[in-house]
C-alpha positions in Angstrom: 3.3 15.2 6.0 2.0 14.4 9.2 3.6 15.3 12.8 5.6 13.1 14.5 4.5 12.6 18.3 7.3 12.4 20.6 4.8 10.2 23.2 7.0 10.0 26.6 10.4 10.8 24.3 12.9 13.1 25.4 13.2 14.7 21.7 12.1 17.2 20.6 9.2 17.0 17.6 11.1 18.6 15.0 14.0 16.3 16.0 11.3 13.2 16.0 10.0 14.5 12.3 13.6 14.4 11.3 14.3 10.9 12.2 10.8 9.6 10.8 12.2 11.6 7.1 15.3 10.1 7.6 13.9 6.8 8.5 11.7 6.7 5.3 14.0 7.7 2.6 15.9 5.0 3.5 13.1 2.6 3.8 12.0 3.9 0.3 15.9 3.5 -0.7 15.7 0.1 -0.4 12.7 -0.4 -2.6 13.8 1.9 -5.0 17.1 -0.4 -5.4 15.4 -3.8 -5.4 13.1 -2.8 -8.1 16.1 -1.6 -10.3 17.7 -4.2 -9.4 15.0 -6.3 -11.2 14.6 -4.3 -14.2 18.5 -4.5 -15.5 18.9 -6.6 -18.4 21.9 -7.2 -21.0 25.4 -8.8 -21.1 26.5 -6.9 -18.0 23.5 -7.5 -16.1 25.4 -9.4 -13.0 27.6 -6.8 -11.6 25.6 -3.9 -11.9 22.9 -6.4 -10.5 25.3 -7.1 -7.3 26.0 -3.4 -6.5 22.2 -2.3 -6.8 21.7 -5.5 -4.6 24.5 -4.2 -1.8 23.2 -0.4 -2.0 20.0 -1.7 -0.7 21.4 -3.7 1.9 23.2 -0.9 2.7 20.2 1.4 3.3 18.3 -1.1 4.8 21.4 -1.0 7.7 20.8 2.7 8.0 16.9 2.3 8.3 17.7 -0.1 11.2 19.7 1.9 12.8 17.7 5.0 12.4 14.7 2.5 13.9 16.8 1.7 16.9 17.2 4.8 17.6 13.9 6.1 17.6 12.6 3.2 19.3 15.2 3.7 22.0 13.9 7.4 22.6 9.9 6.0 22.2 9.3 6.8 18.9 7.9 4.5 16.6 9.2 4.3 12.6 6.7 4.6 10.2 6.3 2.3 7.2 6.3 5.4 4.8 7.9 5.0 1.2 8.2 7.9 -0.6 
């Protein structure tokens, strides 16, 4: 995994990784939803269908937030997706 740089922010690196993790699980969340979200078939498709759908919109709020942050303290998210 490679070290966050905390360029001009006031965190501290291992506060900087911990963001960046935090930043791409939910990133990788969101994919990880979608694409399950896709592969549900059958008679009951459309409900289990609409809460896959809201989980991911639901991480993809967290990720933004978690951005915000970082980018408020100079840190720039990654695009990683575990």
């Amino acid at each position: 995994m490679a070290k966050a740089t905390t360029g001009g922010s006031d965190l501290t690196p291992r506060v900087a990784e911990a963001l960046q993790r935090l930043h791409s699980h939910e990133v990788s969340g969101v994919v990880r939803y979608l694409h399950y979200a896709h592969m549900i078939m059958g008679a009951n498709r459309i409900p289990i269908v609409a809460w896959l759908k809201d989980q991911a919109n639901e991480a993809m709020d967290h990720a933004w937030k978690l951005g915000e942050k970082m980018t408020a303290h100079g840190l720039h998210p990654e695009m990683r997706v575990q």
